[in-house]
C-alpha positions as CSV (number, residue, x, y, z in Angstrom):
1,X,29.4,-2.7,-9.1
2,X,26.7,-2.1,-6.5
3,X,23.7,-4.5,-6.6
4,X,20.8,-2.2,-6.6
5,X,17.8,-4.8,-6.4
6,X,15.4,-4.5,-3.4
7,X,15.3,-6.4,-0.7
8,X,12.4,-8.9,-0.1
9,X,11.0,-9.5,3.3
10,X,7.7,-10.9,2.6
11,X,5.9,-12.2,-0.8
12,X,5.6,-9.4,-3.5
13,X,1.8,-10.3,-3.9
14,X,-1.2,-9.0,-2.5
15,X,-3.2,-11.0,0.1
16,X,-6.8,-12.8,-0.5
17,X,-9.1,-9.5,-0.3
18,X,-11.1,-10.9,2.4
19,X,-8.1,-11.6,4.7
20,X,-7.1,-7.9,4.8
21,X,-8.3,-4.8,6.4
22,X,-6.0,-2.7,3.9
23,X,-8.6,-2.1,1.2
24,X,-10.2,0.4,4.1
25,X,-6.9,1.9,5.2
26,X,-6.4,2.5,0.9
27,X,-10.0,4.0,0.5
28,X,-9.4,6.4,3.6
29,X,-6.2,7.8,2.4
30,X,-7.9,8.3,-1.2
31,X,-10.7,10.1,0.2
32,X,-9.2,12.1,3.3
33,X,-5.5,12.4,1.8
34,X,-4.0,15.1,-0.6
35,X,-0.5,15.7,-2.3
36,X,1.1,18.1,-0.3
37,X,3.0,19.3,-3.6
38,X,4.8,19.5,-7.0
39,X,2.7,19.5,-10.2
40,X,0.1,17.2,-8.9
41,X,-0.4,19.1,-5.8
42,X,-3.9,19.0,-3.9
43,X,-5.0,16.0,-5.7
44,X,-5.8,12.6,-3.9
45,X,-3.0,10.9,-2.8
46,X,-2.0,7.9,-4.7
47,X,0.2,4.7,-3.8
48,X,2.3,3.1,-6.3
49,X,1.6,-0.7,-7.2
50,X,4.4,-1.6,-4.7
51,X,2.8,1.0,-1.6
52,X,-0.7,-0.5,-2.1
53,X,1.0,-4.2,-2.2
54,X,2.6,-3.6,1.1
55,X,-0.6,-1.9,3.0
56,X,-2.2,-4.8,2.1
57,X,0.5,-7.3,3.7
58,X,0.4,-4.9,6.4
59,X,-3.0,-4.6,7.3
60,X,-3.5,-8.8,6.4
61,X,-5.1,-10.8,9.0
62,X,-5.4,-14.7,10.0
63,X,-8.0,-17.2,11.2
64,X,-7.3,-15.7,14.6
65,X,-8.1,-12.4,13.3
């Protein structure tokens, strides 16, 4: 049987709000960014739980800033 269960490389938890600059990069993308297609096509783009959880690791800054 194949093991089918993701592979962690970081915390599955969103950063302290004020220690991230993803919050910005997510209100761009809702604002600026559409579904290219299928049924929802044209509407504002949307992350899942998981996509927004990741910009916000990505985007996560330190002391150093």
């Amino acid at each position: 049987m194949v093991d089918l269960r993701p592979v962690r490389s970081w915390p599955d938890t969103a950063p302290d709000p004020n220690w991230t600059l993803g919050w910005d990069v997510l209100l761009w993308t809702a604002r600026y960014l559409r579904q290219p297609d299928g049924p929802d096509a044209g509407s504002p783009w949307k992350f899942t739980p998981e996509q927004v959880r990741i910009v916000l690791r990505w985007f996560e800054i330190n002391d150093a800033g």
